[in-house]
KEKE-3310 file (N, C-alpha, C; in steps of 0.2 Angstrom, whole numbers, plus 5000, padded with zeros to 4 digits):
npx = (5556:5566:5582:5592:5607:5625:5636:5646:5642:5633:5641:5648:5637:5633:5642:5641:5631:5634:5646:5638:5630:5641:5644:5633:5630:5644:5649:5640:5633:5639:5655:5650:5644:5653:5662:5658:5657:5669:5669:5672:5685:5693:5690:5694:5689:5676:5675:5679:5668:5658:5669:5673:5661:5657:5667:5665:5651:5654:5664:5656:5643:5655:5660:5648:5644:5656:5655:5642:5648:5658:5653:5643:5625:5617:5627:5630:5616:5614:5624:5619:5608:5612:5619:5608:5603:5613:5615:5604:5606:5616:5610:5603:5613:5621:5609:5608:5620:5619:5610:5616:5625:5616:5613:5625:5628:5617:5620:5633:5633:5619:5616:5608:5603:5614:5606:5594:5601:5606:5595:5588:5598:5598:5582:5577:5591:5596:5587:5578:5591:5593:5582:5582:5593:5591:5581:5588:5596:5587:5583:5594:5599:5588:5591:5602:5600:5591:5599:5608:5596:5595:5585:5576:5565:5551:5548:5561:5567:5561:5564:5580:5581:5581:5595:5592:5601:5599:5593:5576:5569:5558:5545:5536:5528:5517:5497:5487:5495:5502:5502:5501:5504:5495:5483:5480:5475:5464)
npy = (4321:4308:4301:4285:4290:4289:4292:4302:4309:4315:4323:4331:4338:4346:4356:4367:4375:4377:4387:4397:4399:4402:4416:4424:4424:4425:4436:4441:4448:4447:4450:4463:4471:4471:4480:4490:4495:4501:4508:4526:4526:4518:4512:4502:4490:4486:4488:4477:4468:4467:4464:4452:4445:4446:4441:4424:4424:4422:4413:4401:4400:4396:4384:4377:4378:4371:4358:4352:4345:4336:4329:4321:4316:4319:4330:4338:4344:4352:4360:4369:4373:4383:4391:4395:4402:4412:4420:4428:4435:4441:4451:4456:4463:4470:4479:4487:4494:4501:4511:4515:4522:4532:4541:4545:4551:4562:4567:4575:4581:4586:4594:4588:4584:4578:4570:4568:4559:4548:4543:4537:4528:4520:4519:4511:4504:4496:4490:4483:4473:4468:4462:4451:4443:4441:4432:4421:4417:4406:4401:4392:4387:4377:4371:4365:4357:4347:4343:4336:4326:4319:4322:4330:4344:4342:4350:4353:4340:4338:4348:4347:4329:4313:4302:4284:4275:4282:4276:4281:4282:4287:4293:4306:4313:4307:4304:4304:4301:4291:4275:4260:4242:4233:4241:4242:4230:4227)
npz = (4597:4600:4600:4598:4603:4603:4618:4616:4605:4610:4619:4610:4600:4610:4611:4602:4606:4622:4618:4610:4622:4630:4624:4626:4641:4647:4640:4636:4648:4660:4655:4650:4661:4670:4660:4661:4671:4671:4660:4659:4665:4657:4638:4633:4639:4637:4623:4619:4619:4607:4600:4604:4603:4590:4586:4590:4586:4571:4570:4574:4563:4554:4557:4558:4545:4541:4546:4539:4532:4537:4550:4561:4558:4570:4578:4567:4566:4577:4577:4568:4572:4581:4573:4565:4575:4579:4568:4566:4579:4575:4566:4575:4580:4572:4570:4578:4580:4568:4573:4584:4574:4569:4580:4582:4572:4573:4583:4580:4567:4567:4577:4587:4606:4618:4628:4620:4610:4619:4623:4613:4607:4620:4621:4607:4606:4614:4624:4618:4615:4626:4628:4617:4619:4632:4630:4619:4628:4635:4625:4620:4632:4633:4621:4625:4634:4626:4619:4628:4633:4621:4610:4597:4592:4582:4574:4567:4566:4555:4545:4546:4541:4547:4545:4539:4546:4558:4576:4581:4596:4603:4596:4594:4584:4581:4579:4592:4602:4614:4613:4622:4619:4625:4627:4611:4610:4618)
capx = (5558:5572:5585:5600:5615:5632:5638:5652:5640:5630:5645:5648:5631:5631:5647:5640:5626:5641:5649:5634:5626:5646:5645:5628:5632:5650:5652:5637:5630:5646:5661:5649:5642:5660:5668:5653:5660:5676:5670:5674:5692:5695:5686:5694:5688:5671:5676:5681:5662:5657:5674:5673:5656:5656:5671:5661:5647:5656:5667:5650:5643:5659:5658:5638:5646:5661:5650:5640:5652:5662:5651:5636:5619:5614:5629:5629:5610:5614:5628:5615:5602:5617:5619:5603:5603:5618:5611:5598:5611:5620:5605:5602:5619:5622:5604:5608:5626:5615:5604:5622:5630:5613:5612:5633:5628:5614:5624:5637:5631:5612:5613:5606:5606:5615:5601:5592:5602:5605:5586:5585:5599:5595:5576:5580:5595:5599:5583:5579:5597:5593:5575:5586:5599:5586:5577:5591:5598:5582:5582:5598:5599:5584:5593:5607:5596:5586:5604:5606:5592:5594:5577:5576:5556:5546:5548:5570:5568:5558:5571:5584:5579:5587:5596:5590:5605:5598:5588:5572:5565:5551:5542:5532:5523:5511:5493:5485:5498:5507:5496:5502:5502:5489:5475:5477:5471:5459)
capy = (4314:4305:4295:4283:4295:4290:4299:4305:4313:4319:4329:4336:4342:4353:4362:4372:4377:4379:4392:4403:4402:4409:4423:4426:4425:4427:4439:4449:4450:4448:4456:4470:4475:4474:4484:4497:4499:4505:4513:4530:4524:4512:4510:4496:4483:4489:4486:4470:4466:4465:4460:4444:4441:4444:4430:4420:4423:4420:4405:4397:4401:4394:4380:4375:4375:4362:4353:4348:4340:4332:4328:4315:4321:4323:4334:4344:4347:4356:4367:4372:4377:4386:4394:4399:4410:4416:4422:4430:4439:4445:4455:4461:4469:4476:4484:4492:4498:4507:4514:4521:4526:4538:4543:4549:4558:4568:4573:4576:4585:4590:4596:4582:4584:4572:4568:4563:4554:4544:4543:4535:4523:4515:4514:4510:4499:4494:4488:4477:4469:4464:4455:4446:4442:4433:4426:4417:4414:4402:4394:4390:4382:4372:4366:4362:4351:4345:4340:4329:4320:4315:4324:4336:4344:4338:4355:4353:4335:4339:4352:4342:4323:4310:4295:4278:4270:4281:4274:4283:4279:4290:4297:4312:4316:4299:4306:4302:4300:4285:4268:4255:4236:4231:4244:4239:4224:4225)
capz = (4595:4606:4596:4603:4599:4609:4623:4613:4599:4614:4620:4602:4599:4615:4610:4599:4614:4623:4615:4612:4629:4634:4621:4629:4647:4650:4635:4634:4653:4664:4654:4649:4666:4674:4657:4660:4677:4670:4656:4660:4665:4652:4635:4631:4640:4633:4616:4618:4620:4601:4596:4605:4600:4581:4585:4591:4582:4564:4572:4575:4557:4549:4559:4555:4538:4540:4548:4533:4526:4542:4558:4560:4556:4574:4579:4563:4568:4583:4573:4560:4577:4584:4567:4564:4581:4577:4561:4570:4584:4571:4563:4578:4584:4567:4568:4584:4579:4566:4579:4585:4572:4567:4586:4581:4567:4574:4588:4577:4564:4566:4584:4592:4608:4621:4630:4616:4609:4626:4625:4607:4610:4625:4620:4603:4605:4622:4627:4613:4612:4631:4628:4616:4624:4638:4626:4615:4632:4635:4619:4620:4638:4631:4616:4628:4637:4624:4615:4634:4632:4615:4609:4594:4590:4575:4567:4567:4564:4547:4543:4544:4543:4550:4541:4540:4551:4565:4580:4586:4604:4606:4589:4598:4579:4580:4581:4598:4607:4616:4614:4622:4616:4632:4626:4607:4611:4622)
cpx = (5564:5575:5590:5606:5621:5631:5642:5649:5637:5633:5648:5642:5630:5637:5646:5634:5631:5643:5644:5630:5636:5647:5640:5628:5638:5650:5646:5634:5636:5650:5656:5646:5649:5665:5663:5657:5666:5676:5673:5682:5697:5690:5686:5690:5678:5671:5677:5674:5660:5662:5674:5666:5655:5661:5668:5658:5650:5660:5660:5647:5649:5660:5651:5643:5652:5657:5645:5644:5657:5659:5644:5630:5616:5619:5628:5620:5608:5619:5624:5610:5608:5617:5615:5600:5609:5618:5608:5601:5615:5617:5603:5606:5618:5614:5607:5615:5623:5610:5610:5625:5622:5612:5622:5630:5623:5615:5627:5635:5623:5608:5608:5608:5607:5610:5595:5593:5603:5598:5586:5590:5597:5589:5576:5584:5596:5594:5582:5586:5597:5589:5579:5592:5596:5583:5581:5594:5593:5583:5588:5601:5594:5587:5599:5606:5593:5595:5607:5605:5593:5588:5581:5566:5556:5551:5557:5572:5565:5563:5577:5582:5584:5588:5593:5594:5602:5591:5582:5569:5560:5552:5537:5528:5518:5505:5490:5489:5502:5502:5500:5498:5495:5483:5476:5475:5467:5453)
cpy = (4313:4299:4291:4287:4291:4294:4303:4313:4318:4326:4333:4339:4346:4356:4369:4377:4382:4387:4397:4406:4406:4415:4426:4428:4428:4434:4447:4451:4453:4451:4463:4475:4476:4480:4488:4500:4503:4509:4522:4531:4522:4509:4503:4489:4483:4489:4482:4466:4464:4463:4451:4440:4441:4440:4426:4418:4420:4414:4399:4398:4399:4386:4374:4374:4369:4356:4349:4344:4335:4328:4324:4319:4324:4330:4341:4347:4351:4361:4372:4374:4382:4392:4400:4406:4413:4422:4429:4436:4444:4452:4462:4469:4472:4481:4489:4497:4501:4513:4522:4523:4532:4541:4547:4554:4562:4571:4578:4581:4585:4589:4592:4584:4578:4569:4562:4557:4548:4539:4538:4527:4516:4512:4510:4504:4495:4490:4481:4471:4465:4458:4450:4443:4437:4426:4420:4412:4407:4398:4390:4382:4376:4367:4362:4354:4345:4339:4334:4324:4316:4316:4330:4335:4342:4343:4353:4347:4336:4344:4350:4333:4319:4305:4290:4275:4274:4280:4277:4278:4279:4293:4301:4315:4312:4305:4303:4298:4292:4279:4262:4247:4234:4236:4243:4233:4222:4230)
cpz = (4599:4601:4601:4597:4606:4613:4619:4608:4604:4616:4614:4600:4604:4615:4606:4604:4618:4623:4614:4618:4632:4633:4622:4637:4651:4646:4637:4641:4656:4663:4655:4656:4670:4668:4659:4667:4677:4663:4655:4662:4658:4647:4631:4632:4636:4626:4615:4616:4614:4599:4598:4602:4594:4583:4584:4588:4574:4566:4573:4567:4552:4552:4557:4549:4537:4543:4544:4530:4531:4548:4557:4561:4563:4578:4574:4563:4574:4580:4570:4568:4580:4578:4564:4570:4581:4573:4564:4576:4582:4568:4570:4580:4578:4567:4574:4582:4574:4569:4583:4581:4568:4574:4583:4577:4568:4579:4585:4572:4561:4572:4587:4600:4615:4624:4626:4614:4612:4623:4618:4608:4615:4624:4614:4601:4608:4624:4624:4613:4621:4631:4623:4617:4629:4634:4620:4623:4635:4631:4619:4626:4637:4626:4618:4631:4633:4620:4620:4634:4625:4610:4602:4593:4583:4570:4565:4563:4553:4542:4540:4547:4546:4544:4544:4545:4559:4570:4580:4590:4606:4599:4593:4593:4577:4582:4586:4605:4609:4617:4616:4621:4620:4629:4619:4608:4612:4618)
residu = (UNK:UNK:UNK:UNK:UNK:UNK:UNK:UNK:UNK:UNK:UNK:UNK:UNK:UNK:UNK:UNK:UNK:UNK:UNK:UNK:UNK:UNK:UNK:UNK:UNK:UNK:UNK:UNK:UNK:UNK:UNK:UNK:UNK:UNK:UNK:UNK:UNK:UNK:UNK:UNK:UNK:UNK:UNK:UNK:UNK:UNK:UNK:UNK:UNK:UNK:UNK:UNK:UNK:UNK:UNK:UNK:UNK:UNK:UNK:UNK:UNK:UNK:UNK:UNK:UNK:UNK:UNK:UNK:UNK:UNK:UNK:UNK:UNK:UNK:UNK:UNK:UNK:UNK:UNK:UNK:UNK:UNK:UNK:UNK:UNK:UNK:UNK:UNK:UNK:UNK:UNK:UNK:UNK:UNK:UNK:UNK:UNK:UNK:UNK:UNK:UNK:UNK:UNK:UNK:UNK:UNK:UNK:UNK:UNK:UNK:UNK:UNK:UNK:UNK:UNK:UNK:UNK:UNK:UNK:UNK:UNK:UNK:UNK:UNK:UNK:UNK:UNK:UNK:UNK:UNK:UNK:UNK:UNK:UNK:UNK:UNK:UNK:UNK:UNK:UNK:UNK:UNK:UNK:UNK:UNK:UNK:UNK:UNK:UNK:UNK:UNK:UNK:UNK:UNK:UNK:UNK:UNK:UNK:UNK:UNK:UNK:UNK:UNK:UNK:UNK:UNK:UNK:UNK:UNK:UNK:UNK:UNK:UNK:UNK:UNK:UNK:UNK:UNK:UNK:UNK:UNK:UNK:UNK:UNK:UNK:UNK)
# end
C-alpha cells in the first residue's frame, strides 16, 4: 500500500533503517573483519564489536517504545519494524554467545579440545550469525526503500493500521487487481 506521507516524515521513518543497516554493515561486516585482522595484537577492537551492537541494538528497542507515544503512525511503524528485527538479532547473538560460553567450558573443564571447539563454534555460531546477518541486511535495505517510496505490505499495514486522517494512493489488497474507470464501464 503507498500512502502520501511528507518528505519530512519520509526522512524520519528511514532512520531507524538507518541505524540497523550501520550496526549491520559498518559494525558487524567492516569493523569485525578489520578487528579480526588485529586480533592477535589487539583484542580490543574486537570487543568493541558486541558492545556497539547491543548499543544499538537496545537504542533501537527503546526508541520503538518512545515512539508510541511521540511520532506519527507512519514513522512509529518503521521503529516498531526496526524493533522487531532487533528483537530477532538479539536472540540470535545471545544464542551464539551461549554456543561460546559452552565451547569455554568444555575446553576449560572437560578437555575439550581446541580444535573442536573451533569446529563447534564456527559451525554452530559463526556461520549462522553470518546468514543472518545477510539476510537482515536485505530486509532491511528493502524496508529502507520501501519507507522511500511511501509503501508499507498488507501484512505490516494489518499489524499496525493506519489512521483515518491518513491518505492511501495505491491499496495493493483490492482482489483482482488495478481496474481502471475505462474497462468498468465498457
Amino acid at each position: 500500500m503507498k500512502f502520501e506521507i511528507s518528505d519530512d516524515l519520509v526522512h524520519k521513518a528511514k532512520i531507524p533503517h538507518d541505524i540497523f543497516l550501520t550496526n549491520l554493515i559498518g559494525n558487524h561486516i567492516l569493523w569485525f573483519v578489520a578487528a579480526l585482522g588485529l586480533v592477535r595484537s589487539y583484542w580490543q577492537p574486537m570487543a568493541l564489536v558486541p558492545i556497539v551492537s547491543f548499543g544499538l541494538l537496545f537504542y533501537t528497542l527503546w526508541r520503538a517504545k518512545q515512539s508510541k507515544q511521540r511520532d506519527p503512525w507512519y514513522v512509529r511503524v518503521h521503529w516498531q519494524i526496526a524493533a522487531e528485527r532487533s528483537r530477532f538479532f538479539i536472540y540470535m547473538l545471545l544464542a551464539i554467545l551461549c554456543v561460546c560460553l559452552l565451547g569455554w567450558i568444555g575446553y576449560s573443564y572437560m578437555g575439550m579440545m581446541r580444535v573442536a571447539v573451533m569446529a563447534l563454534i564456527g559451525g554452530v555460531a559463526i556461520l549462522p550469525i553470518m546468514v543472518t546477518v545477510l539476510a537482515l541486511i536485505l530486509m532491511e535495505s528493502d524496508a529502507l526503500h520501501q519507507a522511500s517510496l511511501r509503501k508499507l505490505c498488507k501484512k505490516v499495514v494489518e499489524k499496525y493500521p493506519y489512521p483515518d486522517d491518513v491518505v492511501v494512493l495505491e491499496d495493493d489488497s483490492e482482489e483482482g487487481g488495478d481496474v481502471s474507470d475505462a474497462e468498468i464501464k465498457s
